[in-house]
Backbone as CSV, one residue per row, in Angstrom:
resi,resn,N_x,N_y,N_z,CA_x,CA_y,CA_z,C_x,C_y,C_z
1,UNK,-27.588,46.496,7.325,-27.457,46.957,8.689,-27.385,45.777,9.654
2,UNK,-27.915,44.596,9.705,-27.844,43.275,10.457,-26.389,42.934,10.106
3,UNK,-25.784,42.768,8.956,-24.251,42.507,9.677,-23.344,43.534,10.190
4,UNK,-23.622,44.614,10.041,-23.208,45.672,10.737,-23.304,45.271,12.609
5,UNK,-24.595,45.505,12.753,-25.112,44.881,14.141,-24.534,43.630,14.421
6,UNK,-24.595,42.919,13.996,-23.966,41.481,14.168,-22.650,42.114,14.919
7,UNK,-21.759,41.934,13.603,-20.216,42.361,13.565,-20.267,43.147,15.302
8,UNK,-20.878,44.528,15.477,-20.584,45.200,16.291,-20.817,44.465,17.699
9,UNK,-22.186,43.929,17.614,-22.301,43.123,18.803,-21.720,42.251,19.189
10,UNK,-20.776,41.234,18.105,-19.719,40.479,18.654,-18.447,41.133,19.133
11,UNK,-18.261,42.132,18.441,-17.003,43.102,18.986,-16.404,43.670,20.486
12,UNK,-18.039,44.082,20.393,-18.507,44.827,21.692,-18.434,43.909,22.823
13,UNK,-19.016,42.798,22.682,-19.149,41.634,23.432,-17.873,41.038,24.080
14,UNK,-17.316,41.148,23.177,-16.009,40.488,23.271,-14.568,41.388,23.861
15,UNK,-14.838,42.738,23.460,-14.343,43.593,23.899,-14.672,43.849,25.448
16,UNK,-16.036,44.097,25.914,-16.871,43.979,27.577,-16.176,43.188,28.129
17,UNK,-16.020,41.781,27.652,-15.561,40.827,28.341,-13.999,40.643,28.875
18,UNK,-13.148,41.089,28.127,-11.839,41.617,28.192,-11.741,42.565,29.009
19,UNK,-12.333,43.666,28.657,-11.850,45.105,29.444,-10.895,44.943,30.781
20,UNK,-9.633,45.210,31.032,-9.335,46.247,29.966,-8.223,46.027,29.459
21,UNK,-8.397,44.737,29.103,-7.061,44.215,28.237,-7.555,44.340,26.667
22,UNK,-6.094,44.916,25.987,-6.531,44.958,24.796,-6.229,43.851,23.702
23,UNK,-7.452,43.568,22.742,-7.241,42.880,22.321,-7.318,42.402,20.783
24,UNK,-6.116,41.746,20.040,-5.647,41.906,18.518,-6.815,41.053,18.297
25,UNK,-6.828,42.071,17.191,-8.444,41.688,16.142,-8.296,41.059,14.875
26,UNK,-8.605,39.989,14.567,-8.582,39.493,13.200,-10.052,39.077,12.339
27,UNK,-10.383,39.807,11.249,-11.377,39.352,10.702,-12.028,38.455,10.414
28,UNK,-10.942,36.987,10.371,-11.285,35.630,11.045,-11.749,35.407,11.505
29,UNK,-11.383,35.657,12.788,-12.103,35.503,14.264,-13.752,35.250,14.027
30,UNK,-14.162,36.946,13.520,-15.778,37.053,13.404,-15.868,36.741,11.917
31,UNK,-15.697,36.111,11.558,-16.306,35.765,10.104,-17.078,35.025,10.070
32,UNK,-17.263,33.968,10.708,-18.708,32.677,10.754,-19.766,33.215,11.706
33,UNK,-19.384,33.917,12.789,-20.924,34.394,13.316,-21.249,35.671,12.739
34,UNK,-20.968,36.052,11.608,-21.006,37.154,11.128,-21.881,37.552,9.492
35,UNK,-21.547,36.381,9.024,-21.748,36.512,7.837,-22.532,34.659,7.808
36,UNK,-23.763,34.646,7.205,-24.199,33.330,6.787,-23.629,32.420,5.887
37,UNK,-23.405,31.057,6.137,-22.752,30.330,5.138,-22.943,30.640,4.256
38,UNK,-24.520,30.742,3.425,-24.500,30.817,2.135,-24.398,32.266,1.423
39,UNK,-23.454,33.440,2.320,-23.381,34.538,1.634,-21.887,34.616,1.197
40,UNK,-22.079,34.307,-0.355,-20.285,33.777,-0.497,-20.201,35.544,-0.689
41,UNK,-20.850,36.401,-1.069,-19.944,37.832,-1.355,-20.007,38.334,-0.002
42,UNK,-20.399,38.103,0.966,-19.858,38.836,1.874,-19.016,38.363,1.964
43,UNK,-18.900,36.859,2.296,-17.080,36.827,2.993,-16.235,36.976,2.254
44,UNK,-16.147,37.133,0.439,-15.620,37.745,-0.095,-14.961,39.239,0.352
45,UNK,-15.592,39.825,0.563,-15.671,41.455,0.725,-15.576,41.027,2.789
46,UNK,-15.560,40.579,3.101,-15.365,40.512,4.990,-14.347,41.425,5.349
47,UNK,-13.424,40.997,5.081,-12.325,41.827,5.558,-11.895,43.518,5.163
48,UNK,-12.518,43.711,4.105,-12.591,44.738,3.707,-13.915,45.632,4.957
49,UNK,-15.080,44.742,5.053,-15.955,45.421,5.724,-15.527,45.279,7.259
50,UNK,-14.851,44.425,8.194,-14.100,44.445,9.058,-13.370,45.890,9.334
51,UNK,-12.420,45.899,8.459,-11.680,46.766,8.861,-12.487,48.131,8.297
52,UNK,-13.276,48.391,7.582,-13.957,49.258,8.079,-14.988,49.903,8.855
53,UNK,-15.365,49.222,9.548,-15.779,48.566,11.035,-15.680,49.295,12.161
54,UNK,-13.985,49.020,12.454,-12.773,49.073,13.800,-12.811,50.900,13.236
55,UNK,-12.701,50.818,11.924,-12.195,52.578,11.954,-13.402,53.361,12.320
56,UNK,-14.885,53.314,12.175,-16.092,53.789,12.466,-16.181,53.742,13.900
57,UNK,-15.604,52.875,14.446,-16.095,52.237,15.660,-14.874,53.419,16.240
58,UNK,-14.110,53.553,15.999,-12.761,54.529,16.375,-13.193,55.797,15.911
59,UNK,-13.617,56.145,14.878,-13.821,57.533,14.839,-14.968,57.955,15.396
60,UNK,-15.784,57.564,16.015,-17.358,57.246,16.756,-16.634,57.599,18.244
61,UNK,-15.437,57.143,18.670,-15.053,57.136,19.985,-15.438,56.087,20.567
62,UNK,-16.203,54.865,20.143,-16.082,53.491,20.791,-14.945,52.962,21.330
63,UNK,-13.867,52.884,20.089,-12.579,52.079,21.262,-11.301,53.400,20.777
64,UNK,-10.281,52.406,21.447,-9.200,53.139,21.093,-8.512,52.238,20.185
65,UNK,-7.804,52.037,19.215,-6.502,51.162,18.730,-5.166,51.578,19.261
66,UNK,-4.933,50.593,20.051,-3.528,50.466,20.941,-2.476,50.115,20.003
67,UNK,-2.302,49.352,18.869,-1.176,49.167,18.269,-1.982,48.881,16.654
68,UNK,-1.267,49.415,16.263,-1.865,48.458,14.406,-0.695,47.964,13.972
69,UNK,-0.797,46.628,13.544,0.090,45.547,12.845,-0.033,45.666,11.318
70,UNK,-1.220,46.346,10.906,-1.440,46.227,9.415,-0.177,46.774,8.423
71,UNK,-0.329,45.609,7.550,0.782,45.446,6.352,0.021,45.377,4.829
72,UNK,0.843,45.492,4.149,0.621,44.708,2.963,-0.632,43.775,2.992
73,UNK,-0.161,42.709,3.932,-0.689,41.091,3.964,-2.092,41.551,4.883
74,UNK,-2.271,42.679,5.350,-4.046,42.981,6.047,-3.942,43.799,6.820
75,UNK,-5.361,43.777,7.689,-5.760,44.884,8.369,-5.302,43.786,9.755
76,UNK,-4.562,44.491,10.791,-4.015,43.753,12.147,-3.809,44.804,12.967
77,UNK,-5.282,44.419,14.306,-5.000,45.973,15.209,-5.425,45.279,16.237
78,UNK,-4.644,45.831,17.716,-5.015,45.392,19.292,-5.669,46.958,19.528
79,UNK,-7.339,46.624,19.528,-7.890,47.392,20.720,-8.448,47.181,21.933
80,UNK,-8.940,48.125,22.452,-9.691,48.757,23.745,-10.755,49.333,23.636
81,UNK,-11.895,48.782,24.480,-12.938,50.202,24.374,-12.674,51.259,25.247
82,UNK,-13.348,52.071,24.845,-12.950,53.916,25.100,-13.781,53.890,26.211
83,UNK,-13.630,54.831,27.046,-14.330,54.965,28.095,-15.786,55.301,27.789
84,UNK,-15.777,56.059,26.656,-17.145,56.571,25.817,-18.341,54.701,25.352
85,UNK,-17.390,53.742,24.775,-17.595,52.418,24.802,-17.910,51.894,26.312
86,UNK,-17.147,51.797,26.872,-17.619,51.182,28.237,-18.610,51.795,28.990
87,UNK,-18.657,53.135,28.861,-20.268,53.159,29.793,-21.114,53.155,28.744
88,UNK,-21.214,53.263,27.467,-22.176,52.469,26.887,-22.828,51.181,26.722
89,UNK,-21.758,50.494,27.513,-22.368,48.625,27.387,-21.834,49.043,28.403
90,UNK,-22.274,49.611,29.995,-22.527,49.251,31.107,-23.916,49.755,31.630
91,UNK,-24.239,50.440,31.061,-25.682,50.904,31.017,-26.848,49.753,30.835
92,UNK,-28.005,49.649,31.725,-29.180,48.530,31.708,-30.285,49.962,31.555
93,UNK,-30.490,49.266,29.689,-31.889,50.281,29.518,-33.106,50.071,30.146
94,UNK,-33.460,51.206,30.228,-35.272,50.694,30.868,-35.743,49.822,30.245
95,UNK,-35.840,49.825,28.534,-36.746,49.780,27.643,-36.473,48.003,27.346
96,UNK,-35.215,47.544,28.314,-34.970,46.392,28.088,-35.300,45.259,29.092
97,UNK,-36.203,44.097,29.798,-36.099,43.661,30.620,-35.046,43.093,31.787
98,UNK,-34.769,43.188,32.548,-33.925,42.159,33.244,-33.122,43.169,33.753
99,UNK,-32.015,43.171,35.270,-30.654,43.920,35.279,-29.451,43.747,34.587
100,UNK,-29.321,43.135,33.638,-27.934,42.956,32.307,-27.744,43.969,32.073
101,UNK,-26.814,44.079,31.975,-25.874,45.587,31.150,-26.199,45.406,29.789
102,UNK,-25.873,46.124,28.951,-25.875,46.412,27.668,-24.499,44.891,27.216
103,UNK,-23.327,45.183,27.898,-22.329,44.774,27.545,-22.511,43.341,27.915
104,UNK,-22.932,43.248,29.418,-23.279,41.585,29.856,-24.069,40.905,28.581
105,UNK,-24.692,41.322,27.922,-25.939,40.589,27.259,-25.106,40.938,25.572
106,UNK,-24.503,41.631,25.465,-23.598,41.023,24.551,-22.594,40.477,24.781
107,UNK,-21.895,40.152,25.862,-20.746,39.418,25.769,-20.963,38.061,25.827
108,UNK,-22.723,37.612,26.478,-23.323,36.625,26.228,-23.303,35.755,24.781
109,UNK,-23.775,37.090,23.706,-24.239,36.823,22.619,-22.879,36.578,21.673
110,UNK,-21.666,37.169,22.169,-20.314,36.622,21.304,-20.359,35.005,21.624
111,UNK,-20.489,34.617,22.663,-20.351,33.066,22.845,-21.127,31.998,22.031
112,UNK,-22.236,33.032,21.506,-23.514,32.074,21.666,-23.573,32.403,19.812
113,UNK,-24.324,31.510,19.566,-24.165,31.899,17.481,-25.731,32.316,17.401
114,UNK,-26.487,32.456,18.521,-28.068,33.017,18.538,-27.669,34.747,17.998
115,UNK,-29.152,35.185,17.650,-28.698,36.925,17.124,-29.191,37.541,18.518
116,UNK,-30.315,36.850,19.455,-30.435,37.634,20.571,-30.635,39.150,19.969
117,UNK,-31.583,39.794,19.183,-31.840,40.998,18.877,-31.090,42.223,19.337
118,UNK,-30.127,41.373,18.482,-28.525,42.318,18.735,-28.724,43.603,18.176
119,UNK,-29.311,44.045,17.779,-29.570,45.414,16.206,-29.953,45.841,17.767
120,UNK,-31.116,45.491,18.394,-31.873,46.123,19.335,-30.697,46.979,20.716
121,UNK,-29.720,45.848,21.054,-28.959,46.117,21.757,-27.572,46.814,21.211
122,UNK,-27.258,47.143,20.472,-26.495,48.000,19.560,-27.006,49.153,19.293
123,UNK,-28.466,49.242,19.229,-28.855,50.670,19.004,-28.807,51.336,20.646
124,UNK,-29.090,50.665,21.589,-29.277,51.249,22.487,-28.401,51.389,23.166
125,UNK,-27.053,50.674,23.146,-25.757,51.573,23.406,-25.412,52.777,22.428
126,UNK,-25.617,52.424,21.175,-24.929,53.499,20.059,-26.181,55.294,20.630
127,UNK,-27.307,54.761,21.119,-28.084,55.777,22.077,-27.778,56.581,22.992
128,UNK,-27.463,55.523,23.956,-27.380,55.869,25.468,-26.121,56.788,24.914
129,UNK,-25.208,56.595,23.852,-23.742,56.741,24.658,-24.298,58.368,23.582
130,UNK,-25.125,58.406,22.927,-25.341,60.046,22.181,-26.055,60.903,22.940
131,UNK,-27.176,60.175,23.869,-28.071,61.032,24.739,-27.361,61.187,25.938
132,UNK,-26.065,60.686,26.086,-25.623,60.992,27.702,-26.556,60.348,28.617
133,UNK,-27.382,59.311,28.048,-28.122,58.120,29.459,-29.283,58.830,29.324
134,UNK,-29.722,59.773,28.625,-31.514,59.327,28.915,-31.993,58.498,28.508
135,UNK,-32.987,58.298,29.729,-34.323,56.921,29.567,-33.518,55.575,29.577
136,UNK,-32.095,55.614,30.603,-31.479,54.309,30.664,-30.596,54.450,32.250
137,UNK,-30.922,53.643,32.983,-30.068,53.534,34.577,-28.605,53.162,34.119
């Protein structure tokens, strides 16, 4: 579940920061803040868990996929977050100190190779956006 969280929180992050330009995703990209040097089977298996990822994250209603490039040669898609995504990382939980958004404080954490108790902030968008905002401004 931590590279799950990981993965998503760089996504998310990175996605916040864009909005609302969409933008082509390569498993590359997140592969070193994603997976620890010394886990050679994940990055074995990365791209496989990548792209199943983007489709959870899509069938969840997080983003949209604006175009897919995928071939033969991989998984290649330009998204967007969904409106269902964006007020989820625009939301500042109670339960969290400070006025940061959900999304500010991950789009922080894409820059940064710290984990910043990303699981923590991933659950509480993947929350807010199921409870319709209770117990979050």
């Amino acid at each position: 579940m931590e590279k799950f969280n990981r993965l998503v929180g760089l996504l998310f992050g990175t996605l916040y920061e864009e909005f609302p330009v969409p933008l082509r995703l390569d498993a590359g990209d997140f592969l070193e803040k994603t997976i620890d040097a010394d886990d050679d089977e994940g990055s074995f298996n990365f791209p496989e868990y990548f792209e199943h990822t983007i489709k959870w994250l899509e069938t969840a209603g997080y983003i949209w996929i604006s175009q897919d490039f995928s071939s033969m040669d991989g998984y290649d898609v330009e998204v967007v977050l969904s409106e269902k995504g964006l007020e989820a990382l625009r939301r500042v939980p109670s339960s969290l100190e400070g006025s940061e958004s959900i999304g500010e404080r991950l789009a922080r954490f894409a820059k940064s190779k710290t984990s910043e108790a990303v699981g923590v902030l991933i659950s509480a968008a993947i929350n807010s956006a199921i409870s319709n905002g209770a117990g979050v401004s």
